[in-house]
N, C-alpha and C positions, 0 to 999 in steps of 0.2 A: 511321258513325253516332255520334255525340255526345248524349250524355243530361247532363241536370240535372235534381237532386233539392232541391225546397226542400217545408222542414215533414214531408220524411219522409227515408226511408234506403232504397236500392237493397234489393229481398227476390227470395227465386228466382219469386216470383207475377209480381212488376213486370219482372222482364229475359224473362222469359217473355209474356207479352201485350206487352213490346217488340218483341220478334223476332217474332211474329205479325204487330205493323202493318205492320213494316219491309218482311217477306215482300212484304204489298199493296202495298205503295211501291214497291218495287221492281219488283215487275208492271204496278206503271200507270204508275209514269214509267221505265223501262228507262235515258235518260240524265239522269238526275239526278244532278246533282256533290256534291250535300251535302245530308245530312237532321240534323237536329235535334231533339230532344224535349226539353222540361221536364214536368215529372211533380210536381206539385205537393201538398199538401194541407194543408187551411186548415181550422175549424172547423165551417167553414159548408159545405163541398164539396170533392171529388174533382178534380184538374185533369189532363188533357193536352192540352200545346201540341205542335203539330208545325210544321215550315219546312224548306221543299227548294227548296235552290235547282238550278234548273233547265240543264239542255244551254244556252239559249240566254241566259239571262246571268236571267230573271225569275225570280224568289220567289214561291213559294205556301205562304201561311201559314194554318193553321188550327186551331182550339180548339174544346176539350168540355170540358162539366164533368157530375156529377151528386155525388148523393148518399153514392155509392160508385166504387170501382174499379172494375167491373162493367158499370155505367151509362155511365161517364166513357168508357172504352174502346170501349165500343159507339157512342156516338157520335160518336166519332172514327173508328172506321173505316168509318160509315153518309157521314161528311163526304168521307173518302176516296174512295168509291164513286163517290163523284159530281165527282172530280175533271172537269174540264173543261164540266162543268155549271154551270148559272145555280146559284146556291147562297145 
């Protein structure tokens, strides 16, 4: 797992709801060779990016944002959920 922090600073809140997605990542793609995260925050919004690249060589990438950390994180793991879904 690789994380990137732009506009903020790693806090034990943020490595903590990290290791939570990761957990689901790891559950729904078992052979995934590389995850990624940016964790952004801008003035206007909350960001996380995720990217795993996958067993068979494809990349699935996907992005939340809201208002808060809270928001931001929920809907990134509501996106993960539905990994292999129409989306």
């Amino acid at each position: 797992m690789q994380v990137t922090y732009k506009g903020t600073d790693a806090t034990s809140e943020l490595d903590s709801r990290l290791e939570e997605v990761q957990s689901k990542v790891e559950a729904a793609v078992p052979g995934a060779r590389f995850v990624k995260y940016v964790v952004e925050e801008t003035p206007r919004a909350h960001a996380v990016g995720l990217v795993v690249t996958l067993a068979d060589g494809d990349t699935w990438v996907r992005h939340a944002e809201g208002p808060d950390w809270e928001r931001a994180f929920l809907e990134i793991e509501r996106r993960l959920d539905r990994l292999g879904g129409d989306d």
